[in-house]
C-alpha positions as CSV (number, residue, x, y, z in Angstrom):
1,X,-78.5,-104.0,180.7
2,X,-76.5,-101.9,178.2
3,X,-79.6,-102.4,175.5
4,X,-82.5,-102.3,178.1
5,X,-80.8,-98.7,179.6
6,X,-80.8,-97.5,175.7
7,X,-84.3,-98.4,175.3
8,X,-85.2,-96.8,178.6
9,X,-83.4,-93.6,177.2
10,X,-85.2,-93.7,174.1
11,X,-88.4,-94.2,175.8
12,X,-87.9,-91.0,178.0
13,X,-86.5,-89.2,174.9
14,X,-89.8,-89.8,172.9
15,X,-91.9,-88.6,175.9
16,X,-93.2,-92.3,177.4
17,X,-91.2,-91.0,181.0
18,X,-93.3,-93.3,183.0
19,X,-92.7,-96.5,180.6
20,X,-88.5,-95.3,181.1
21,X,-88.9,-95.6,185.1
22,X,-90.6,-98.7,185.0
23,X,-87.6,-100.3,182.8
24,X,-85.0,-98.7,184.3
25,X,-86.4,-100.1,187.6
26,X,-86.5,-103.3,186.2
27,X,-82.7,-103.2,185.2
28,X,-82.3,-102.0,188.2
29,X,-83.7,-104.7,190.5
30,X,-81.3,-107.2,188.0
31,X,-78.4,-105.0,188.0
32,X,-78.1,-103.6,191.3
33,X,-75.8,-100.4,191.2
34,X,-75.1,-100.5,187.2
35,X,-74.5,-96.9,186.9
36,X,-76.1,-95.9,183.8
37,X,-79.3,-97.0,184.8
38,X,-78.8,-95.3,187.7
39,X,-78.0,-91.6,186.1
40,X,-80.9,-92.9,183.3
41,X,-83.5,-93.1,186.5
42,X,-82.3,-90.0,187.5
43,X,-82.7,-88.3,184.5
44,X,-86.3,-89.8,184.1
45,X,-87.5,-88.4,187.3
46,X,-86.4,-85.2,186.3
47,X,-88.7,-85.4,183.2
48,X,-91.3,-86.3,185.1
49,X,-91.3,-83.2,187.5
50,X,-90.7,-80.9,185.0
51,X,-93.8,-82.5,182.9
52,X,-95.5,-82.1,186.4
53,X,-96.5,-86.1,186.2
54,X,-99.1,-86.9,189.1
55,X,-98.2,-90.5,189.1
56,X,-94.3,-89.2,190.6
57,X,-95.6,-86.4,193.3
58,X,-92.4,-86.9,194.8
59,X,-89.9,-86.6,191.2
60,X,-87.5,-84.2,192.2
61,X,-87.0,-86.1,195.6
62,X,-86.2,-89.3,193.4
63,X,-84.1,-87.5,191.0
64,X,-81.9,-85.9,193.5
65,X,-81.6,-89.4,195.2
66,X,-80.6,-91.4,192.2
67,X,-77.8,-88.1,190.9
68,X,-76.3,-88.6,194.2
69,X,-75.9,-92.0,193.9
70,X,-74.6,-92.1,190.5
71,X,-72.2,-89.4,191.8
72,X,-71.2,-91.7,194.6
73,X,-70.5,-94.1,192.1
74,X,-68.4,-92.1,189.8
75,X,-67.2,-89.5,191.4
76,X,-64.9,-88.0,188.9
77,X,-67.0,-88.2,186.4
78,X,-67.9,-84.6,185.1
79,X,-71.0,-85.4,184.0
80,X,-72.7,-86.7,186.9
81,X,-72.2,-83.8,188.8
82,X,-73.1,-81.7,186.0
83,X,-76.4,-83.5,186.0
84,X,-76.9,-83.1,189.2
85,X,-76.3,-79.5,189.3
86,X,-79.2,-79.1,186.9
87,X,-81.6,-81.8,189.7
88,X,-80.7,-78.9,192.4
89,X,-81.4,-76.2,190.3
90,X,-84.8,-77.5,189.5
91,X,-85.4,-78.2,193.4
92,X,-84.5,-74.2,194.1
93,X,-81.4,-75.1,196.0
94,X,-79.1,-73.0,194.0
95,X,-75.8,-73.7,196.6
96,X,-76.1,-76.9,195.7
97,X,-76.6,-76.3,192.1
98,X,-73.5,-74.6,192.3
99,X,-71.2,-77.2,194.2
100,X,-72.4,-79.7,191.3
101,X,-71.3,-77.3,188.7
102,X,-68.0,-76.0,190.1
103,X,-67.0,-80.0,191.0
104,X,-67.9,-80.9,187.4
105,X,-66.0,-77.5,186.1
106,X,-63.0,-79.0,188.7
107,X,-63.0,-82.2,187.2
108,X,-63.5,-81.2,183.2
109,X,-63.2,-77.3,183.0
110,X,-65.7,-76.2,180.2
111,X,-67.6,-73.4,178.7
112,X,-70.9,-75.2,179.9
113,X,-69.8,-75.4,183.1
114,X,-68.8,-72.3,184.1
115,X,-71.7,-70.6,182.4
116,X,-74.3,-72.6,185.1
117,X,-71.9,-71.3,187.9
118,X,-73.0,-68.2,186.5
119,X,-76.2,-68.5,185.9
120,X,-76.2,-69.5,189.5
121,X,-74.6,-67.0,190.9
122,X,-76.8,-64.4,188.6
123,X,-79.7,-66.1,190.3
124,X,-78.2,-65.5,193.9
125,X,-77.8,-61.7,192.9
126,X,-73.8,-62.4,193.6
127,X,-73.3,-60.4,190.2
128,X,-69.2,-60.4,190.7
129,X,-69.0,-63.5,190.8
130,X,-71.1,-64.0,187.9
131,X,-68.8,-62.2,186.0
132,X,-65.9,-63.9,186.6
133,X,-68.0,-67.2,185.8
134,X,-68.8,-66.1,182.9
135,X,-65.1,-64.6,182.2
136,X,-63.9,-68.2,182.2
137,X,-66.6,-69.6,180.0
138,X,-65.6,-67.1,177.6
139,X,-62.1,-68.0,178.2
140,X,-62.6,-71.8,177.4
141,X,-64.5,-70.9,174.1
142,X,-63.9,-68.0,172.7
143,X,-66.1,-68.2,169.7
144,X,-69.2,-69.0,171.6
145,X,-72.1,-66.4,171.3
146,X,-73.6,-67.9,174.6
147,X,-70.4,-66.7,176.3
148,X,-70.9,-63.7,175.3
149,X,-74.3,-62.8,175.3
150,X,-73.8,-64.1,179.5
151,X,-71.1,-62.4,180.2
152,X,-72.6,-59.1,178.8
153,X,-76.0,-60.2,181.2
154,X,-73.6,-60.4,183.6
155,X,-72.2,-56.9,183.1
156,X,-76.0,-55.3,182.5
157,X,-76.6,-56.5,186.0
């Protein structure tokens, strides 16, 4: 499943999204609940709404689904969540967005991180706490451009 999940990922990678949900779903029906087919999926349905694919009208739905799960299934893994921050921000549900990021910023605190909480918060209009946000990114890498070029958004607001 390992080798069939990184030929999915290259499949998705090189732009053949519906070719990478029909083999994850085929490791899938093998390997029920193997976790990196499951954040793989996931990840593929996200491709597919934002390439607007007509064969997945429901994409979003099915990318949501399968980031919870793979969640559920590691739930202390940063990453996950992280993902599935970027699944709700995509679906416009920006408080969710935001409970992904900050339990993936719990779990591994990181520049990245805290500059989606940001970014979230920047969407909400919640400009404060956009700052701070961005505050800690800055904190956790001082050298970053990105960082600063946020946090100075966040002050223009």
């Amino acid at each position: 499943p390992y080798v069939n999940s990184s030929m999915a990922y290259l499949k998705r990678r090189t732009g053949r999204v519906s070719e990478s949900i029909a083999q994850y779903k085929h490791i899938l029906a093998h390997r029920v609940g193997y976790v990196k087919a499951i954040s793989g999926i996931s990840s593929a349905y996200l491709d597919a709404f934002r390439q607007n694919l007509t064969a997945f009208p429901k994409a979003i739905e099915q990318a949501i689904s399968y980031g919870e799960q793979a969640t559920l299934l590691q739930p202390d893994n940063w990453m996950r969540h992280m993902q599935l921050g970027i699944m709700y921000y995509f679906a416009n549900d920006v408080p969710q967005a935001i409970k992904s990021y900050q339990r993936s910023a719990t779990l591994h605190p990181s520049a990245g991180a805290y500059a989606s909480i940001g970014t979230m918060y920047l969407c909400q209009g919640k400009i404060d706490e956009s700052i701070i946000a961005f505050s800690r990114s800055q904190q956790l890498d001082p050298s970053s451009y990105v960082c600063d070029e946020f946090l100075g958004t966040g002050h223009y607001y």
